[in-house]
mmCIF file as Biopython writes it, N, C-alpha, C and O atoms, coordinates in Angstrom:
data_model
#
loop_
_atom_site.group_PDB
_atom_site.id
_atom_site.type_symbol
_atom_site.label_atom_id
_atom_site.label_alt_id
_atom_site.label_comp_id
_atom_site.label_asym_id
_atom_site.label_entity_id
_atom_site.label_seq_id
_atom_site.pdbx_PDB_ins_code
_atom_site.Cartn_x
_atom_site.Cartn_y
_atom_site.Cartn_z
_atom_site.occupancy
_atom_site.B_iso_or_equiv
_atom_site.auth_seq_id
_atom_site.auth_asym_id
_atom_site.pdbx_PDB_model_num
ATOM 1   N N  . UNK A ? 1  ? 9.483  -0.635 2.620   1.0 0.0 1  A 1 
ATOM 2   C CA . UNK A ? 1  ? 10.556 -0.154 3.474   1.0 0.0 1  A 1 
ATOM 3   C C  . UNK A ? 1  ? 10.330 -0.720 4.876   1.0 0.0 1  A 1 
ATOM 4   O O  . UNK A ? 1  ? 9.274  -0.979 5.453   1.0 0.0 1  A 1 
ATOM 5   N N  . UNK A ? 2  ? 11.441 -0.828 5.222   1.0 0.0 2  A 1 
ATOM 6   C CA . UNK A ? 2  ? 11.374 -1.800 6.702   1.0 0.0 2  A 1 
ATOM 7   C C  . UNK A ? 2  ? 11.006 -0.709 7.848   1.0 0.0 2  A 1 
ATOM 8   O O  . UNK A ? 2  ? 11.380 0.462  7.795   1.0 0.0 2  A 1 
ATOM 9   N N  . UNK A ? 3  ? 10.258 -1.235 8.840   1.0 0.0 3  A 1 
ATOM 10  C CA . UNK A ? 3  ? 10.290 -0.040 10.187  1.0 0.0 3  A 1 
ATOM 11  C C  . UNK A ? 3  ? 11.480 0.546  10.393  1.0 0.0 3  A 1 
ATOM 12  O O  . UNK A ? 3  ? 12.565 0.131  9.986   1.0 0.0 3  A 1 
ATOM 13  N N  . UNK A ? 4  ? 11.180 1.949  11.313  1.0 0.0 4  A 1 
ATOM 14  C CA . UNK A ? 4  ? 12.585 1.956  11.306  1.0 0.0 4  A 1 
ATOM 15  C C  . UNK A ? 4  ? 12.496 2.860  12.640  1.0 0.0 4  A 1 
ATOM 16  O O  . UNK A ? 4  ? 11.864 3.880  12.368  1.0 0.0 4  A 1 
ATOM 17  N N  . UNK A ? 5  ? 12.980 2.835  14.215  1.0 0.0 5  A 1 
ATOM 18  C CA . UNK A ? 5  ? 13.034 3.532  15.307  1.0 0.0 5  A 1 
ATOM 19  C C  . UNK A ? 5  ? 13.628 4.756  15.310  1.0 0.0 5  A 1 
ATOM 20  O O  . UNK A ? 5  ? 14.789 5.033  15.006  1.0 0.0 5  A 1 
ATOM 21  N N  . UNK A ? 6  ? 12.478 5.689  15.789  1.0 0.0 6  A 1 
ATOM 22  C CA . UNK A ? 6  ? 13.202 7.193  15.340  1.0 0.0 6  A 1 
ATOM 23  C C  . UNK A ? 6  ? 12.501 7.421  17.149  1.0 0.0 6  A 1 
ATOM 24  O O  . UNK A ? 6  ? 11.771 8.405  17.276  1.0 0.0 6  A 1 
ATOM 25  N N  . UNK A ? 7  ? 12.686 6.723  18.170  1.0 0.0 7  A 1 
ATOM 26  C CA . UNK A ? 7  ? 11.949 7.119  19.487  1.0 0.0 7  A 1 
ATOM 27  C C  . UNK A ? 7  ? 13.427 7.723  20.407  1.0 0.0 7  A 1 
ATOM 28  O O  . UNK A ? 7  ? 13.357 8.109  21.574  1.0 0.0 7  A 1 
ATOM 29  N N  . UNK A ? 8  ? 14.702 7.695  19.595  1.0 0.0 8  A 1 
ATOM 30  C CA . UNK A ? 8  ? 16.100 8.315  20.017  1.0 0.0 8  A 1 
ATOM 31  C C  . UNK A ? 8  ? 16.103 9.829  18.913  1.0 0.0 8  A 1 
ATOM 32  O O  . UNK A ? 8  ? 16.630 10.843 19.371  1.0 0.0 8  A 1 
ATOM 33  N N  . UNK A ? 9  ? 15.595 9.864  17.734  1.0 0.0 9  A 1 
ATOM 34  C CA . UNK A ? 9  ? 15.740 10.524 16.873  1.0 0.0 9  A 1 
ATOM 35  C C  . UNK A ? 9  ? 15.700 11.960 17.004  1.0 0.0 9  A 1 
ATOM 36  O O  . UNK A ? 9  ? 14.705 12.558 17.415  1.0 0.0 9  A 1 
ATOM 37  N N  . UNK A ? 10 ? 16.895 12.576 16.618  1.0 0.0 10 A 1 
ATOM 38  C CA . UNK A ? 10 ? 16.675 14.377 16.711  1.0 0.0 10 A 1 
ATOM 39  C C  . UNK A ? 10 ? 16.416 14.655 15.518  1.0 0.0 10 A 1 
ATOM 40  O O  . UNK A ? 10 ? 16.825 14.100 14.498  1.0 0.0 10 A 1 
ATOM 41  N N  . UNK A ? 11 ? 15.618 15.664 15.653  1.0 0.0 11 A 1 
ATOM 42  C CA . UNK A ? 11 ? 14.835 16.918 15.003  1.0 0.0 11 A 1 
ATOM 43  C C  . UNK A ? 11 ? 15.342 18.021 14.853  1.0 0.0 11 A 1 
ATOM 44  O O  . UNK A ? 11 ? 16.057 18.665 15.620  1.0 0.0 11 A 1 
ATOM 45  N N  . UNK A ? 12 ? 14.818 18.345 13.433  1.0 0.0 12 A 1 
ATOM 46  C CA . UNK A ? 12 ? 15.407 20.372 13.444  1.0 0.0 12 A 1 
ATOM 47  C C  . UNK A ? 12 ? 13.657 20.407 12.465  1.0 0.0 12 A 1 
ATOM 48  O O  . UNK A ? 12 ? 12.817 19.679 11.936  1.0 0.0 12 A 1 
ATOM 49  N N  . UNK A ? 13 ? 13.986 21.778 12.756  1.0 0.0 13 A 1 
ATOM 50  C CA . UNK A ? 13 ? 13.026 22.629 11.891  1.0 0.0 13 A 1 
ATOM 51  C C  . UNK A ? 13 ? 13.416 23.312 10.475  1.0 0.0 13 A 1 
ATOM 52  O O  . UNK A ? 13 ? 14.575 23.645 10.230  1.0 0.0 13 A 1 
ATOM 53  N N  . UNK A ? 14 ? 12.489 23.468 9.686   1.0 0.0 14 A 1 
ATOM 54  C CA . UNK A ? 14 ? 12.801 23.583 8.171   1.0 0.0 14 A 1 
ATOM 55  C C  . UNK A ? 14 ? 13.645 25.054 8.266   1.0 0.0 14 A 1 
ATOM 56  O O  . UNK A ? 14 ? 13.219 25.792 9.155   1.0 0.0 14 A 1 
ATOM 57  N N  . UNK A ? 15 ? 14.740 25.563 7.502   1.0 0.0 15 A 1 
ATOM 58  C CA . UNK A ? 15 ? 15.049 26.867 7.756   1.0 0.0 15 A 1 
ATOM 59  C C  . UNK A ? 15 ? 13.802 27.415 7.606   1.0 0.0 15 A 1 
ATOM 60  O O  . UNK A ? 15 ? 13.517 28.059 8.616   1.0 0.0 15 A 1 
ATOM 61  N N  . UNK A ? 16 ? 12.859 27.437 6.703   1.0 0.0 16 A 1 
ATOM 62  C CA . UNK A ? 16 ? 12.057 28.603 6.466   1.0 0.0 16 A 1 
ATOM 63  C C  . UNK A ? 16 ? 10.501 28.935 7.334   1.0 0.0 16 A 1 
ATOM 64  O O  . UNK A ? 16 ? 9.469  29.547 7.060   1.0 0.0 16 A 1 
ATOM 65  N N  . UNK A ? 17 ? 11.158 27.944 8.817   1.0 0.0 17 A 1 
ATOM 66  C CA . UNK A ? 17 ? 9.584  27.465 9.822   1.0 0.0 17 A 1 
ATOM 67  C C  . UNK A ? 17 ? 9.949  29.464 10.494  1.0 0.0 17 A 1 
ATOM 68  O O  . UNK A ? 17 ? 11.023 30.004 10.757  1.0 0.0 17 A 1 
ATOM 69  N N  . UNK A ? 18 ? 8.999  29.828 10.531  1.0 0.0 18 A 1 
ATOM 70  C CA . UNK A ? 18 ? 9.409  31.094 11.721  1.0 0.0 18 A 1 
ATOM 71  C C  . UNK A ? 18 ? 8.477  30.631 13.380  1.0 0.0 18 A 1 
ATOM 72  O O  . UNK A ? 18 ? 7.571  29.876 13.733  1.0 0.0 18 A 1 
ATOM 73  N N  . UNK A ? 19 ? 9.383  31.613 13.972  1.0 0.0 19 A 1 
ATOM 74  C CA . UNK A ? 19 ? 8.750  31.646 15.586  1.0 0.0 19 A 1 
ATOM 75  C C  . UNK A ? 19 ? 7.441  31.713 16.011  1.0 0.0 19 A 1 
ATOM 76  O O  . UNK A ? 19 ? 7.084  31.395 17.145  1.0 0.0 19 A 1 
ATOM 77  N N  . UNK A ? 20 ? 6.635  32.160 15.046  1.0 0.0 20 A 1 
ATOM 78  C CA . UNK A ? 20 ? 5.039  32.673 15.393  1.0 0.0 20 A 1 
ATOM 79  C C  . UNK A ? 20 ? 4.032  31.052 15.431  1.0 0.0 20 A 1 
ATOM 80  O O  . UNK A ? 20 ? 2.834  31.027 15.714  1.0 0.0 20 A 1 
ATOM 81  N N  . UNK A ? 21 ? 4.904  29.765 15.062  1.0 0.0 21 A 1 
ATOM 82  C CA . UNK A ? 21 ? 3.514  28.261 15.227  1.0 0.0 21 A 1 
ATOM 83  C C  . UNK A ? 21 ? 3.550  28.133 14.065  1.0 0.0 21 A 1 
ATOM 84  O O  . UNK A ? 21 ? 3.980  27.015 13.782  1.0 0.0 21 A 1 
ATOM 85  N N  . UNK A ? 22 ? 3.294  28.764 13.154  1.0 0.0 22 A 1 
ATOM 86  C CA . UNK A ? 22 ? 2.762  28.547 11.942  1.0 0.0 22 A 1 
ATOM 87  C C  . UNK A ? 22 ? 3.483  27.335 11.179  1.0 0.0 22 A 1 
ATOM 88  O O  . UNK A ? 22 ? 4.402  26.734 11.735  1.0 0.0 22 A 1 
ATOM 89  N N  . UNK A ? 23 ? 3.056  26.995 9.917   1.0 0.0 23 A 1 
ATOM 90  C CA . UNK A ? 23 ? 2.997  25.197 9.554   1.0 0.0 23 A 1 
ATOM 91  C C  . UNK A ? 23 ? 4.423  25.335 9.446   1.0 0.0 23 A 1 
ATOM 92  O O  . UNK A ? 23 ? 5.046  26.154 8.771   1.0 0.0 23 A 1 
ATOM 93  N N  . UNK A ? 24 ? 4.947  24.248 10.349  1.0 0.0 24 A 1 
ATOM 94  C CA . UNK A ? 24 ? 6.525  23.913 10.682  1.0 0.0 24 A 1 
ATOM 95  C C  . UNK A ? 24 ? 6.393  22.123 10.235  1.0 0.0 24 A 1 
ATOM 96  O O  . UNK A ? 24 ? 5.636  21.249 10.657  1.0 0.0 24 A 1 
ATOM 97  N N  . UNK A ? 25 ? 7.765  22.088 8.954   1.0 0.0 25 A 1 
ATOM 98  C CA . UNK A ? 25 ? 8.143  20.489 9.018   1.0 0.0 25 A 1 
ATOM 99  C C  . UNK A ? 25 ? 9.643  20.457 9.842   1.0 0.0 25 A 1 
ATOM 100 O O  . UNK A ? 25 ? 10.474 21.365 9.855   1.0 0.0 25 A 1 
ATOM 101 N N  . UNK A ? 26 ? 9.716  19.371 10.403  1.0 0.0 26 A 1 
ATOM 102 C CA . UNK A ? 26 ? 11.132 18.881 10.838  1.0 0.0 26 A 1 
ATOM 103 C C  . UNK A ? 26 ? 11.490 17.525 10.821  1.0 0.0 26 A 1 
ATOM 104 O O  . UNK A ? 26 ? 10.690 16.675 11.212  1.0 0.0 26 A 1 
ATOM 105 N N  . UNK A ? 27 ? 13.055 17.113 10.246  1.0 0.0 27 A 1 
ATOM 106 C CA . UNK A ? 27 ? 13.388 16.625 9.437   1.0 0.0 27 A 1 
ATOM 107 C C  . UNK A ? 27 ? 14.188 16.506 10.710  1.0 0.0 27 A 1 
ATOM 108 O O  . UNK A ? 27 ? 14.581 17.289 11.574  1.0 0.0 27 A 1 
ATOM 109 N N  . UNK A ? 28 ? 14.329 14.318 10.316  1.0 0.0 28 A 1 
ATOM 110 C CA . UNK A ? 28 ? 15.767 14.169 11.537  1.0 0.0 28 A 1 
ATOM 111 C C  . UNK A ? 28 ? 16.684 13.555 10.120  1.0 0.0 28 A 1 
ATOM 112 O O  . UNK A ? 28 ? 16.201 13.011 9.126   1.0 0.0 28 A 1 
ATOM 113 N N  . UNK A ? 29 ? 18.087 13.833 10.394  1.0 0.0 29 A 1 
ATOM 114 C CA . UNK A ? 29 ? 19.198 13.400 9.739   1.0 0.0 29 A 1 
ATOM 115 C C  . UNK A ? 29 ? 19.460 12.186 10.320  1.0 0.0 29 A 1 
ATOM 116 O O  . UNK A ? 29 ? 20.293 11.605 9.625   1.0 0.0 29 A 1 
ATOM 117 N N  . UNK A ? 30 ? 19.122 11.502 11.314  1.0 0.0 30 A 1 
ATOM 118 C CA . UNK A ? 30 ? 20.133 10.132 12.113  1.0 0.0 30 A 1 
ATOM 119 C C  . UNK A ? 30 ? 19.528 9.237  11.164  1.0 0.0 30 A 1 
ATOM 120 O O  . UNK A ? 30 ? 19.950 8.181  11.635  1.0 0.0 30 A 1 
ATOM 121 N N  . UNK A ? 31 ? 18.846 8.900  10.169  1.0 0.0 31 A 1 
ATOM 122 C CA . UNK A ? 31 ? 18.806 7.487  9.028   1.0 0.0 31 A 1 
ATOM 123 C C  . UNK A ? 31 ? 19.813 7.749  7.897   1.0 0.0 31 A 1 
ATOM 124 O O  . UNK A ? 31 ? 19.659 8.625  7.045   1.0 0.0 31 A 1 
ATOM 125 N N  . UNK A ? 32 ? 20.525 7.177  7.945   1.0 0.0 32 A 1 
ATOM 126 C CA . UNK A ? 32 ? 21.269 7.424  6.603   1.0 0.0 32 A 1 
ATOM 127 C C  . UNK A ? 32 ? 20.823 6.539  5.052   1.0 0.0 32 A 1 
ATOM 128 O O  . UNK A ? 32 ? 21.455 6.760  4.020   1.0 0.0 32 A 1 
ATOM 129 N N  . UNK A ? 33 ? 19.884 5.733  5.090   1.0 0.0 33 A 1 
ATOM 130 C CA . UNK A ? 33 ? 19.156 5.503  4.058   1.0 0.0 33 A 1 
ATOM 131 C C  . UNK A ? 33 ? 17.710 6.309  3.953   1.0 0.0 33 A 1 
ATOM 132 O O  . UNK A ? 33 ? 17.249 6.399  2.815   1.0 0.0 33 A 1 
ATOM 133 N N  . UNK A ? 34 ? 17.077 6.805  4.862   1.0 0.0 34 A 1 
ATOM 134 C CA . UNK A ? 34 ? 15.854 7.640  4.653   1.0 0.0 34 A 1 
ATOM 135 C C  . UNK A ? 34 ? 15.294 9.058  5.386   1.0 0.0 34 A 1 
ATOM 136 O O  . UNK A ? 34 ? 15.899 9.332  6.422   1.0 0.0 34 A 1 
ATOM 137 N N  . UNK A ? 35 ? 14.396 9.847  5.056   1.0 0.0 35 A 1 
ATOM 138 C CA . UNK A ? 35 ? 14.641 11.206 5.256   1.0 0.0 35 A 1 
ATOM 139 C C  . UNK A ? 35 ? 12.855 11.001 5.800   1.0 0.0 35 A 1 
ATOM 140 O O  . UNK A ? 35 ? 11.833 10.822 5.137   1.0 0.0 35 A 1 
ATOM 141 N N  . UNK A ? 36 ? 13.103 11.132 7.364   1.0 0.0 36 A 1 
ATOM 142 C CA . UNK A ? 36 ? 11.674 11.449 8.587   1.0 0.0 36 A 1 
ATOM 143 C C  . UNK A ? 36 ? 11.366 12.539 8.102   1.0 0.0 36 A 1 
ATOM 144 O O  . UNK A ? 36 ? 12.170 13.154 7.401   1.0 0.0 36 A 1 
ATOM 145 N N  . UNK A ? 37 ? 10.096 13.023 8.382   1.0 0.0 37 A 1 
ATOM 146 C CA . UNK A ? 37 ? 9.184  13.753 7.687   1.0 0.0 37 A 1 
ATOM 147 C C  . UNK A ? 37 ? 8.390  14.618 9.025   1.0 0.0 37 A 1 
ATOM 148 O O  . UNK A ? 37 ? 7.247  14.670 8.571   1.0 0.0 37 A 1 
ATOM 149 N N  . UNK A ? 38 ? 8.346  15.095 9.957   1.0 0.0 38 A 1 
ATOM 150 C CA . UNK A ? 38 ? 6.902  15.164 10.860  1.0 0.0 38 A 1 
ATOM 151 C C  . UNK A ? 38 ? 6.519  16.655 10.811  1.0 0.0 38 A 1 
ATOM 152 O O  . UNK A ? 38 ? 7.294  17.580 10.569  1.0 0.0 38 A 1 
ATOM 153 N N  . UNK A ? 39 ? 5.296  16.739 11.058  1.0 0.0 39 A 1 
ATOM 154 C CA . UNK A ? 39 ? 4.729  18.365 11.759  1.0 0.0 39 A 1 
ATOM 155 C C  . UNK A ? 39 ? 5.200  18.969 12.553  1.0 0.0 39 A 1 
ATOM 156 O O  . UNK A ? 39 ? 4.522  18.678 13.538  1.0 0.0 39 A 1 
ATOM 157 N N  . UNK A ? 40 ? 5.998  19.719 12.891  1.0 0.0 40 A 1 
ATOM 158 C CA . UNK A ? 40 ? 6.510  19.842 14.395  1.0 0.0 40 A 1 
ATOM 159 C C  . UNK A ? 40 ? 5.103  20.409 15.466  1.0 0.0 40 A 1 
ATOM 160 O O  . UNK A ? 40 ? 5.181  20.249 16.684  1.0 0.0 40 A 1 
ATOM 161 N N  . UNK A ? 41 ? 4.378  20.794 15.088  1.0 0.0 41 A 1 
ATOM 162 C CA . UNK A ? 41 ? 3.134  20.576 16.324  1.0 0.0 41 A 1 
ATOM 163 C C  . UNK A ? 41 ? 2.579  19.881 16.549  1.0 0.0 41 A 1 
ATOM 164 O O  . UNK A ? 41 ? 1.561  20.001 17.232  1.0 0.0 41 A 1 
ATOM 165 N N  . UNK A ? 42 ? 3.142  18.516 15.919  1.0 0.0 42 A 1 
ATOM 166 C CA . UNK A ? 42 ? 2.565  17.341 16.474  1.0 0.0 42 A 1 
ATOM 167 C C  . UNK A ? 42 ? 3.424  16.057 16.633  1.0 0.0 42 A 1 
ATOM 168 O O  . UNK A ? 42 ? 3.424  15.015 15.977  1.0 0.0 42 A 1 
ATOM 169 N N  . UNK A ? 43 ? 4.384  16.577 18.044  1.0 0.0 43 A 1 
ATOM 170 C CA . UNK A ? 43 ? 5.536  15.270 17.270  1.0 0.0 43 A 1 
ATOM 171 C C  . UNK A ? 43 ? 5.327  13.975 17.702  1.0 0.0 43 A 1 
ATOM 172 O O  . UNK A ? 43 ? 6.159  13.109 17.433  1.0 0.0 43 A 1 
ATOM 173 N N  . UNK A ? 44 ? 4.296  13.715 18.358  1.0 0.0 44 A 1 
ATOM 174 C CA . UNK A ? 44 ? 3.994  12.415 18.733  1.0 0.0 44 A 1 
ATOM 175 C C  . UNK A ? 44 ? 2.915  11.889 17.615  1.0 0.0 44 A 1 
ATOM 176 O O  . UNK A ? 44 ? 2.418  10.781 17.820  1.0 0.0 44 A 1 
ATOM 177 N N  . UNK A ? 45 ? 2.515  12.634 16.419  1.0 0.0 45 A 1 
ATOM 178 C CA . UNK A ? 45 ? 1.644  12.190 15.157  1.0 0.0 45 A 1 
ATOM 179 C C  . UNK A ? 45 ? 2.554  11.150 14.369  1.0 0.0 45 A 1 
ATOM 180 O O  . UNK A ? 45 ? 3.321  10.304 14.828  1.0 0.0 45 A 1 
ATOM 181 N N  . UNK A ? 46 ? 2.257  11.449 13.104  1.0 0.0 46 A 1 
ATOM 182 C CA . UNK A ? 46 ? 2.349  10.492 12.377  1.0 0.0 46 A 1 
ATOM 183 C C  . UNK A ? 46 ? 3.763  11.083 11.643  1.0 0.0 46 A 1 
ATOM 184 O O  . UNK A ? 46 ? 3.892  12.294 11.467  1.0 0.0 46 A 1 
ATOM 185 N N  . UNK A ? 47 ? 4.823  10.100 11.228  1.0 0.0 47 A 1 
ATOM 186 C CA . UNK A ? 47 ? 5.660  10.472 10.457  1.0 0.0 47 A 1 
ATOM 187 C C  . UNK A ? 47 ? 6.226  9.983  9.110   1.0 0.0 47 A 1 
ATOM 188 O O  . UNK A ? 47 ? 6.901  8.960  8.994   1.0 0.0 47 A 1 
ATOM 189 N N  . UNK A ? 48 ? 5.944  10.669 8.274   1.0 0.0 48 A 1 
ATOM 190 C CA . UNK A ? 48 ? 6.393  10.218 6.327   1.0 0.0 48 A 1 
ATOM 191 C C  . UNK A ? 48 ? 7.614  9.873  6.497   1.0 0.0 48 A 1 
ATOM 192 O O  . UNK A ? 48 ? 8.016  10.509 7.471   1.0 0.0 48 A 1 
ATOM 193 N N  . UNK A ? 49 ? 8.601  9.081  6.004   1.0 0.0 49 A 1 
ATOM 194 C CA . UNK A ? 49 ? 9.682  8.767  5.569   1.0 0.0 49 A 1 
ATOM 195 C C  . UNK A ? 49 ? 9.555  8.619  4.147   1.0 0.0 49 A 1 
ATOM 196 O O  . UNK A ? 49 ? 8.862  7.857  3.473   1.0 0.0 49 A 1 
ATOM 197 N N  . UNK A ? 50 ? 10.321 9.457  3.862   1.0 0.0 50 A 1 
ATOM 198 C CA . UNK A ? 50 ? 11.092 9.245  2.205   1.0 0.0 50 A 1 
ATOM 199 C C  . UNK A ? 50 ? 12.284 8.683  1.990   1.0 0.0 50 A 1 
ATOM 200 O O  . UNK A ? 50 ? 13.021 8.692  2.976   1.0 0.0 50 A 1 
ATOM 201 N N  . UNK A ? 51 ? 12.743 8.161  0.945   1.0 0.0 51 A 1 
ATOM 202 C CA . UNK A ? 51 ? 13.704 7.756  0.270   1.0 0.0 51 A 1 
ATOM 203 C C  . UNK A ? 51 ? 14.874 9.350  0.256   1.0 0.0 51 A 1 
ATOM 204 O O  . UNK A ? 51 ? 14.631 10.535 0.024   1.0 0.0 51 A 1 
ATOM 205 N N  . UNK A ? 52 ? 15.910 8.746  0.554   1.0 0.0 52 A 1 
ATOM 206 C CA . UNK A ? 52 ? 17.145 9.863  0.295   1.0 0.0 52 A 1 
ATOM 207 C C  . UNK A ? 52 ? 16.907 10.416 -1.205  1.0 0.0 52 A 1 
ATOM 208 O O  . UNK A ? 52 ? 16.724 11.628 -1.323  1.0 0.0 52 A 1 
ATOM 209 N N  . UNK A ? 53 ? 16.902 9.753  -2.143  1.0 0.0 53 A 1 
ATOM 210 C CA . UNK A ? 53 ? 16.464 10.181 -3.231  1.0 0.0 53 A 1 
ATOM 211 C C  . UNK A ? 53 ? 15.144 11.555 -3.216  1.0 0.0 53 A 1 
ATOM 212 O O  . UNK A ? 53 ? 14.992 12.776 -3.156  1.0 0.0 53 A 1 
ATOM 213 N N  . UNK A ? 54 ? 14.402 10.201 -3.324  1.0 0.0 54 A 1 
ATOM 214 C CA . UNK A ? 54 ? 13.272 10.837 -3.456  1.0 0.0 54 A 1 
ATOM 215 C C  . UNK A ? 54 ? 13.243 12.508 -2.815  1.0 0.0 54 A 1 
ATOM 216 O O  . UNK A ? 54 ? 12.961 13.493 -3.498  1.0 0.0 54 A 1 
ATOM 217 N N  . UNK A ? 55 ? 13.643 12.533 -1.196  1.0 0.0 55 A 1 
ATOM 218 C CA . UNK A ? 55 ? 13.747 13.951 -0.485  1.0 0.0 55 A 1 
ATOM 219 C C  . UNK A ? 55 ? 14.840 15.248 -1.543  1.0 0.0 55 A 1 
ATOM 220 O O  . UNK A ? 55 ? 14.873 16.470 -1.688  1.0 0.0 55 A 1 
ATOM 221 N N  . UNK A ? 56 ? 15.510 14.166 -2.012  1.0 0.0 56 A 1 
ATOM 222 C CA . UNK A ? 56 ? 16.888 15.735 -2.624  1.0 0.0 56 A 1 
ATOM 223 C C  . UNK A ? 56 ? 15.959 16.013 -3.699  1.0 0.0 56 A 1 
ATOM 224 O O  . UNK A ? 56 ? 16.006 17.235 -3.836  1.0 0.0 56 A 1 
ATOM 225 N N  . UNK A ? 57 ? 14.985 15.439 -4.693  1.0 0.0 57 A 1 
ATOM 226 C CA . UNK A ? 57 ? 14.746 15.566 -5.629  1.0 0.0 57 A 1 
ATOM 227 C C  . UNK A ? 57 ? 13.190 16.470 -5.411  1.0 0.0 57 A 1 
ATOM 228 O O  . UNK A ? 57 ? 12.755 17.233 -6.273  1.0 0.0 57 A 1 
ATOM 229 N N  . UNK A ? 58 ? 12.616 16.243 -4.314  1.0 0.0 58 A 1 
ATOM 230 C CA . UNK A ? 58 ? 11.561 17.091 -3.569  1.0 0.0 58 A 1 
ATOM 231 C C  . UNK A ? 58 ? 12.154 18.770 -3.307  1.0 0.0 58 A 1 
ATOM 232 O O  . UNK A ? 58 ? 11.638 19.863 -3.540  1.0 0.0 58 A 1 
ATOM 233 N N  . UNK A ? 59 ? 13.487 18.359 -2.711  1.0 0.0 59 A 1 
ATOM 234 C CA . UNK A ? 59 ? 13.894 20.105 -1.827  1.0 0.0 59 A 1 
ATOM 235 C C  . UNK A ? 59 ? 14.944 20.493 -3.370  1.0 0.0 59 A 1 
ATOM 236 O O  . UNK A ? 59 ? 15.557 21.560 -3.342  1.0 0.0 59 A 1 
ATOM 237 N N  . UNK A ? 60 ? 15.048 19.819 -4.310  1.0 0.0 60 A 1 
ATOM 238 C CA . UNK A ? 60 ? 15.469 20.682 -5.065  1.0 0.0 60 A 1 
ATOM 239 C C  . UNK A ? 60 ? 14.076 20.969 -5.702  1.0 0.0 60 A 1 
ATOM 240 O O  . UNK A ? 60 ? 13.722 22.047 -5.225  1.0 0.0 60 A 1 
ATOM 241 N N  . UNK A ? 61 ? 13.140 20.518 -6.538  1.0 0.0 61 A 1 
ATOM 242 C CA . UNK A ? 61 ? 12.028 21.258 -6.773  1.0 0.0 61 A 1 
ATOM 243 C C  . UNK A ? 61 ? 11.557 22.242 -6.191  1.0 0.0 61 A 1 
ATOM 244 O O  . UNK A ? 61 ? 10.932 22.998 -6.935  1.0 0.0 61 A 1 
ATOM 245 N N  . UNK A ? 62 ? 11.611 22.517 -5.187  1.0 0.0 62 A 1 
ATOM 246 C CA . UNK A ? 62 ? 11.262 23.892 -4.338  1.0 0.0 62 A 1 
ATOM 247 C C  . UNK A ? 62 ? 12.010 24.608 -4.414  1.0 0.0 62 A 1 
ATOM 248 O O  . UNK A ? 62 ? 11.578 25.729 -4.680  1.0 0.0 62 A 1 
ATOM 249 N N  . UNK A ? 63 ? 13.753 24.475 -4.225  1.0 0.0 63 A 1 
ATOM 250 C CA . UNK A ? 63 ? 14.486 25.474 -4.394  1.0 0.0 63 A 1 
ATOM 251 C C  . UNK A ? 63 ? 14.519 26.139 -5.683  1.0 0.0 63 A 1 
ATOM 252 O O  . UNK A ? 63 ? 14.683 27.358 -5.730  1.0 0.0 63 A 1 
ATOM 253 N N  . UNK A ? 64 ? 14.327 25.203 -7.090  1.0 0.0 64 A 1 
ATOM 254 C CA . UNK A ? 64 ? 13.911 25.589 -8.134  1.0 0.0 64 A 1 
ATOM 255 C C  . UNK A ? 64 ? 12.902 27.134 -8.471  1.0 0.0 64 A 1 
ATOM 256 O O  . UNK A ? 64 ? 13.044 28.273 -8.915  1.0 0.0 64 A 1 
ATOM 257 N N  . UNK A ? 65 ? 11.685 26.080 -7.822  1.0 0.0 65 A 1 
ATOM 258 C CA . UNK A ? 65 ? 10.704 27.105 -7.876  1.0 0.0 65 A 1 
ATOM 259 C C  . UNK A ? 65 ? 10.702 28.619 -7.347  1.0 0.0 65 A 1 
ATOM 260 O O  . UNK A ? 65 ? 10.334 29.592 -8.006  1.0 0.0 65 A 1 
ATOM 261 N N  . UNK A ? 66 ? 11.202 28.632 -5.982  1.0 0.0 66 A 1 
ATOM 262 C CA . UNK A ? 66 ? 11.620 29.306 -5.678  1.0 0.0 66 A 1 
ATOM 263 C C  . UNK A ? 66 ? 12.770 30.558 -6.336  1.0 0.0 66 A 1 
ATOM 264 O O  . UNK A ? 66 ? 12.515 31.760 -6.408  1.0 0.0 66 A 1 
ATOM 265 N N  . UNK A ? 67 ? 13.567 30.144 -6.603  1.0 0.0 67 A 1 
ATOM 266 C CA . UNK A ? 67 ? 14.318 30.821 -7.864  1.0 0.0 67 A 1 
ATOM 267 C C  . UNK A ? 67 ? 13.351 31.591 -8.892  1.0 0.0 67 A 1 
ATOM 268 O O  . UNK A ? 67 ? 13.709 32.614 -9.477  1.0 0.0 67 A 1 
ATOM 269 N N  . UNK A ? 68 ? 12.262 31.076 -9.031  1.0 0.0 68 A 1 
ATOM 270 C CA . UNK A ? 68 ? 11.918 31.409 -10.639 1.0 0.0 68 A 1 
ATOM 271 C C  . UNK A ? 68 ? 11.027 32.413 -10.041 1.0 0.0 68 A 1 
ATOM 272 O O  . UNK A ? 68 ? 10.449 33.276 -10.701 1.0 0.0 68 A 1 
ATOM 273 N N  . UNK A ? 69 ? 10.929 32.262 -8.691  1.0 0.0 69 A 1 
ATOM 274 C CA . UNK A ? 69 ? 9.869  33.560 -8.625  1.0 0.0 69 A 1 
ATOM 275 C C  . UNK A ? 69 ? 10.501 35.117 -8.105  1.0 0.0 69 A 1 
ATOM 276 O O  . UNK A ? 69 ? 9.756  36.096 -8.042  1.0 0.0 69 A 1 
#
């Protein structure tokens, strides 16, 4: 996958991050071929990019799981 500049890129937090710090991902929407990945307590770290694919097929496994419990 080619580089790709996310140094304009907005951020949100996962719905399920709460207010208290605790382990927060946030996800920018501005790639429309791939899905940024970062820690939000560390946003100058390192950031995963996934495949559009690959991400729906990740957050539906969780929503899955989720369900079953």
């Amino acid at each position: 996958m080619r580089s790709i500049d996310l140094s304009a890129a907005s951020w949100r937090k996962s719905s399920y991050s709460n207010q208290d710090g605790g382990a927060c991902v946030e996800v920018s929407d501005d790639c429309a071929a791939a899905v940024p990945v970062r820690d939000s307590k560390v946003p100058d770290g390192p950031v995963l990019v996934f495949s559009v694919a690959d991400w729906a097929s990740f957050v539906s496994s969780l929503k899955s799981r989720h369900l079953d419990d």
